[in-house]
KOLVOVO-30817 format. One record per residue (C-alpha): residue in three letters; z, y negated, x negated. Coordinates in nm, 4 decimals. Example, Ala and Ser with C-alpha at 12.3 -4.5 7.8 and 13.67 -1.06 7.14 Angstrom:
<atoms>
ATOM:ALA:0.7800:0.4500:-1.2300 $
ATOM:SER:0.7140:0.1060:-1.3670 $
</atoms>
This chain:
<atoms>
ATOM:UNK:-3.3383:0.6401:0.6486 $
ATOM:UNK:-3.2982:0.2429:0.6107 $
ATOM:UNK:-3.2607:0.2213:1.0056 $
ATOM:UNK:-2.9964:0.5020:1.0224 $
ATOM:UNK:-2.8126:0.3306:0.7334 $
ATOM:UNK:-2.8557:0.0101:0.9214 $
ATOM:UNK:-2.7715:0.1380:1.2813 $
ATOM:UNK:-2.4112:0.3115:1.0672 $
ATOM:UNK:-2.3328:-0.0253:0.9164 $
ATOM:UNK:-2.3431:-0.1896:1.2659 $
ATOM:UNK:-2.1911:0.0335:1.4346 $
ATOM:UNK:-1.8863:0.0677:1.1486 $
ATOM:UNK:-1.8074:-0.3393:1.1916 $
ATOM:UNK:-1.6872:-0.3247:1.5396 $
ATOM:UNK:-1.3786:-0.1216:1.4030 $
ATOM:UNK:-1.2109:0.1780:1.6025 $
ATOM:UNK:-0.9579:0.3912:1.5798 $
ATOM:UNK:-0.8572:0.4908:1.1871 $
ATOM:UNK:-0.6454:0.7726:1.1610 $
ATOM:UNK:-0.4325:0.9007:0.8369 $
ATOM:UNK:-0.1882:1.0924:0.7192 $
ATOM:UNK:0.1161:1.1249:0.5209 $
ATOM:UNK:0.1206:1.4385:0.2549 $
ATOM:UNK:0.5064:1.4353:0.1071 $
ATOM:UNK:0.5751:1.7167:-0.0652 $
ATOM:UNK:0.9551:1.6562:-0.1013 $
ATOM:UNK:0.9609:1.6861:0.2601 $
ATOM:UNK:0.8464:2.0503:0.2091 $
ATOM:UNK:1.0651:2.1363:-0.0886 $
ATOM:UNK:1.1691:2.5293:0.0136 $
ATOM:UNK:0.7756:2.6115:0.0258 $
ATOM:UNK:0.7406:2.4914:-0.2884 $
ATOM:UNK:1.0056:2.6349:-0.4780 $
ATOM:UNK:0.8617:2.9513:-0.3580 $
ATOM:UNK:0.5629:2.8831:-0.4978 $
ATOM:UNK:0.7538:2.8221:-0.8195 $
ATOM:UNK:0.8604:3.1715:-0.8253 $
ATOM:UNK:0.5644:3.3451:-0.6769 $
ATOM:UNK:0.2199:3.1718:-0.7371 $
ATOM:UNK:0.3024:2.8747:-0.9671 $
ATOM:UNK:0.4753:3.0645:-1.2045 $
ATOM:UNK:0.1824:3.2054:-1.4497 $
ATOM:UNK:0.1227:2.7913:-1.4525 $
ATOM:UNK:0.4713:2.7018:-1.4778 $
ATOM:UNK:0.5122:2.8864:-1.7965 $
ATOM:UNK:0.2285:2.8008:-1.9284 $
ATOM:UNK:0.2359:2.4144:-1.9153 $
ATOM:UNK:0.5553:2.4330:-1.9745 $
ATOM:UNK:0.6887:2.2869:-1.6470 $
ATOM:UNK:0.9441:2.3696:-1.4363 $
ATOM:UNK:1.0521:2.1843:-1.1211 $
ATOM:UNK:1.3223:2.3513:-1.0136 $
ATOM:UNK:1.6250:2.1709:-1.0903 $
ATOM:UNK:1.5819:1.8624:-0.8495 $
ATOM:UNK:1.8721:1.5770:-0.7768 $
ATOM:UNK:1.7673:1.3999:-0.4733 $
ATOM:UNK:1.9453:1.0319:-0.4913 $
ATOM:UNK:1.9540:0.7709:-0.1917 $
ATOM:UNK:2.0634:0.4391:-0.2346 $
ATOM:UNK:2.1634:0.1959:0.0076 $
ATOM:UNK:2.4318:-0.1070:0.0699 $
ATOM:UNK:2.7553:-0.1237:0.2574 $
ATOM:UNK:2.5608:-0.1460:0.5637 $
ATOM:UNK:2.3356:0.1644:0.5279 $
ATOM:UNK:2.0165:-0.0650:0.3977 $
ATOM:UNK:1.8267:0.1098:0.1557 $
ATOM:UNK:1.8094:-0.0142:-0.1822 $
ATOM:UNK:1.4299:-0.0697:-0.3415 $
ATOM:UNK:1.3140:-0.0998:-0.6873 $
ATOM:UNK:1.6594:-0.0036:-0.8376 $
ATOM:UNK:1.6254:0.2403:-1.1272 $
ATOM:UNK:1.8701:0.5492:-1.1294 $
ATOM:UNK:1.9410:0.7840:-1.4023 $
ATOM:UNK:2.0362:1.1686:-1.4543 $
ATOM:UNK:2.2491:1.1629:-1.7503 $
ATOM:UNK:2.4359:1.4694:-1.9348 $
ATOM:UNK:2.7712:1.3670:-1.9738 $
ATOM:UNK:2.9133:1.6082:-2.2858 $
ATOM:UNK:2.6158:1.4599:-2.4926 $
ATOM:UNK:2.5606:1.1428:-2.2771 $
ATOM:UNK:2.1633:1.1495:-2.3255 $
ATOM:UNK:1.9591:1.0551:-2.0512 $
ATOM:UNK:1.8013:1.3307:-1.8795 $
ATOM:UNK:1.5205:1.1550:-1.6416 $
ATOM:UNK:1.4776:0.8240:-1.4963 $
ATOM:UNK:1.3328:0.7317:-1.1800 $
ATOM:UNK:1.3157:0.4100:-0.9498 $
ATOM:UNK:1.4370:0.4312:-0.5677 $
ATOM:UNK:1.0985:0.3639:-0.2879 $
ATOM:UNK:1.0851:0.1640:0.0118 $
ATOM:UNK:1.3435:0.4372:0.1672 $
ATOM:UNK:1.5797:0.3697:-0.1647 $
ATOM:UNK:1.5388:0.7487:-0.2484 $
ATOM:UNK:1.4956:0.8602:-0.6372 $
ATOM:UNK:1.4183:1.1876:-0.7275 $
ATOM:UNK:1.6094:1.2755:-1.0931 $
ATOM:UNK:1.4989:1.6065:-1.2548 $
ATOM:UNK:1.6786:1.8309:-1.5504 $
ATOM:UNK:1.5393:2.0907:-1.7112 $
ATOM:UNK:1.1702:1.9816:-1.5865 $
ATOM:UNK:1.0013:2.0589:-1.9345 $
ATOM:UNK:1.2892:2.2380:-2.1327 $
ATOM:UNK:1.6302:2.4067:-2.0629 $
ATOM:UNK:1.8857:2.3291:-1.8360 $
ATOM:UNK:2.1144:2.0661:-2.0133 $
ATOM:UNK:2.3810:2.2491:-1.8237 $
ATOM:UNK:2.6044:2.1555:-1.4842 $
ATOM:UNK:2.8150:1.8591:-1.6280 $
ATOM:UNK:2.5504:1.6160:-1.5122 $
ATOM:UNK:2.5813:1.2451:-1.3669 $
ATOM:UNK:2.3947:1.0190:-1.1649 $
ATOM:UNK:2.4155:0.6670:-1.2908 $
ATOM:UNK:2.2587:0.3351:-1.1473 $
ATOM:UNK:2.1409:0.0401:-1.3609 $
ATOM:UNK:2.3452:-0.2969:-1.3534 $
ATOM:UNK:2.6338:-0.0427:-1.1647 $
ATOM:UNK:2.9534:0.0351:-1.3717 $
ATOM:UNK:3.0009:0.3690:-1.1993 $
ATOM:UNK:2.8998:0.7119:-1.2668 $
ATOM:UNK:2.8635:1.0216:-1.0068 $
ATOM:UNK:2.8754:1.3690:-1.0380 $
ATOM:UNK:2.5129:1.4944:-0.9810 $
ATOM:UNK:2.4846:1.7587:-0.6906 $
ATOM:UNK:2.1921:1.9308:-0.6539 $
ATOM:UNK:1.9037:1.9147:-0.3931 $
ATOM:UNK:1.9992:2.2662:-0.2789 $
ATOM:UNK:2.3546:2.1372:-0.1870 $
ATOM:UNK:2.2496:1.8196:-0.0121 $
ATOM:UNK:2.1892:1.4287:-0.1695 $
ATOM:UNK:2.3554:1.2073:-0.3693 $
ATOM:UNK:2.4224:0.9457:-0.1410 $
ATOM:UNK:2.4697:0.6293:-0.3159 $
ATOM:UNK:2.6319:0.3144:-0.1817 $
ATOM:UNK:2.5594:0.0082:-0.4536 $
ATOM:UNK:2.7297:-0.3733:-0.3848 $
ATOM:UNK:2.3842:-0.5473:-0.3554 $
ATOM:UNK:2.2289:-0.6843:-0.0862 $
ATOM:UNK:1.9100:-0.5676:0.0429 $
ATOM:UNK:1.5972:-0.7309:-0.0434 $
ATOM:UNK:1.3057:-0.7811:0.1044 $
ATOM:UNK:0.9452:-0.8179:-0.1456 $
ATOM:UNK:0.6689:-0.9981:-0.0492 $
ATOM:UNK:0.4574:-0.7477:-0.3070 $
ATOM:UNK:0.2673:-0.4876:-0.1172 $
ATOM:UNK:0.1079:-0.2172:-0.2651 $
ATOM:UNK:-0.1467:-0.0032:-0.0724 $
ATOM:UNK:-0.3621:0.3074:-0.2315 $
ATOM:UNK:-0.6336:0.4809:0.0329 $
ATOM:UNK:-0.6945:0.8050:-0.1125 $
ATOM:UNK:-0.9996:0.9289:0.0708 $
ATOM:UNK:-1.1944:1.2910:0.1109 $
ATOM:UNK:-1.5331:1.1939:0.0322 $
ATOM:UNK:-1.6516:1.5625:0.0340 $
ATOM:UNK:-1.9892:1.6647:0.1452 $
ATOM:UNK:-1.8340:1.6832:0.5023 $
ATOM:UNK:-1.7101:1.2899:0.4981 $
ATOM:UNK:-2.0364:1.1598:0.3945 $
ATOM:UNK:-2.1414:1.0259:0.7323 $
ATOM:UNK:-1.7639:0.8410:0.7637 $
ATOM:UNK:-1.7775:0.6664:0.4498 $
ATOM:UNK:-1.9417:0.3687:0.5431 $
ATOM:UNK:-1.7819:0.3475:0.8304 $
ATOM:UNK:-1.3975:0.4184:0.6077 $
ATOM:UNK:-1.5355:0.1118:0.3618 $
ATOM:UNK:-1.5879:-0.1279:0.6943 $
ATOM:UNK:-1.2160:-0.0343:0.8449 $
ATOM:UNK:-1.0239:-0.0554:0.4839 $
ATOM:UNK:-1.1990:-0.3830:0.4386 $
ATOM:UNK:-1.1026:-0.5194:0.8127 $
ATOM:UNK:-0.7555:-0.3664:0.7697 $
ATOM:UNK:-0.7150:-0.5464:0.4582 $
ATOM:UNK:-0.8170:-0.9150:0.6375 $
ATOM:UNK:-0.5949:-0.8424:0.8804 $
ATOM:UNK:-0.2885:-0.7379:0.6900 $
ATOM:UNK:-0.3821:-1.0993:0.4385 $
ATOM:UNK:-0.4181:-1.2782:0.7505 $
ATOM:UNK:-0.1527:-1.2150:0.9226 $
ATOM:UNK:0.0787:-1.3231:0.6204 $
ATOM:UNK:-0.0833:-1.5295:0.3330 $
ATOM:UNK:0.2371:-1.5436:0.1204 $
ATOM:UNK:0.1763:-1.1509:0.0945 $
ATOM:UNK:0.1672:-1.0221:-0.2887 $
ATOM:UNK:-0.1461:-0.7650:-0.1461 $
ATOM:UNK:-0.2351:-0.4843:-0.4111 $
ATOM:UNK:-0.4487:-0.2884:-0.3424 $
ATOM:UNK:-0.6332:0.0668:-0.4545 $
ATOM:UNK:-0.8448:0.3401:-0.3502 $
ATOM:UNK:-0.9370:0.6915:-0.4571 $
ATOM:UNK:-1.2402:0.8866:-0.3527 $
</atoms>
């Protein structure tokens, strides 16, 4: 058993080919709202959550750059509470949310954006996104944050010392190739 584990570990330093994927599930929003209605909805009612009433929000600059780390609010205007608050990704998309644990706070909603003097009427995902334009520039961040979330199932076992050698030479090579890099870094098995 030593010499197999040995043999793996040698073999897993000369790195190949690491493949991943992306799971977004806002990309596959109609498949889940019919689970809302069909499966989910036992669950739904019984945590007490409901994500049906989604605002999609993109933010970007006069010159169609997306705008990071900017927070973004869902606000009802007849009682002017804030409703949800979320902060835009590397794609400056938010994603605002009423009635996600109690009832709808109605249809006279906004979409407001911190540090921006402006409010805008809130349409729902169904009826497209609340495009956004803010007067900032775009910035770039040196902080990177990574998170490998990994299947280490039964039927991964004889990757996962080969996974731990490519994350770690993945890693050198992303802190190599630029030092002044803020590199976070995570994993989930």
């Amino acid at each position: 058993m030593a010499a197999l584990l040995e043999r793996e570990i040698n073999r897993s330093k000369s790195t190949r080919l690491l493949t991943a994927g992306e799971v977004n599930d806002f990309k596959k929003w109609t498949m889940w709202e019919d689970y809302n209605k069909a499966d989910f909805k036992i669950q739904s009612e019984k945590w007490g959550l409901f994500a049906t009433r989604r605002y999609c929000v993109q933010l970007q600059n006069s010159n169609f750059k997306a705008i990071t780390g900017q927070t973004a609010y869902l606000i009802n205007r007849s009682s002017n509470d804030t409703l949800w608050t979320a902060v835009s990704d590397n794609t400056g998309k938010a994603e605002l949310w009423d009635a996600f644990t109690k009832p709808s706070a109605g249809n006279d909603l906004a979409i407001a954006v911190k540090n921006e003097s402006s409010q805008y009427s809130a349409i729902p995902f169904s009826q497209g996104i609340n495009r956004i334009v803010v007067n900032r520039s775009c910035t770039i961040s040196n902080k990177v944050e990574i998170a490998f979330v990994v299947d280490a199932t039964g039927s991964m076992q004889d990757e996962i010392l080969y996974l731990k050698e490519e994350l770690k030479d993945i890693l050198t090579n992303i802190a190599r190739k630029d030092p002044s890099l803020d590199l976070h870094t995570g994993s989930v098995f």
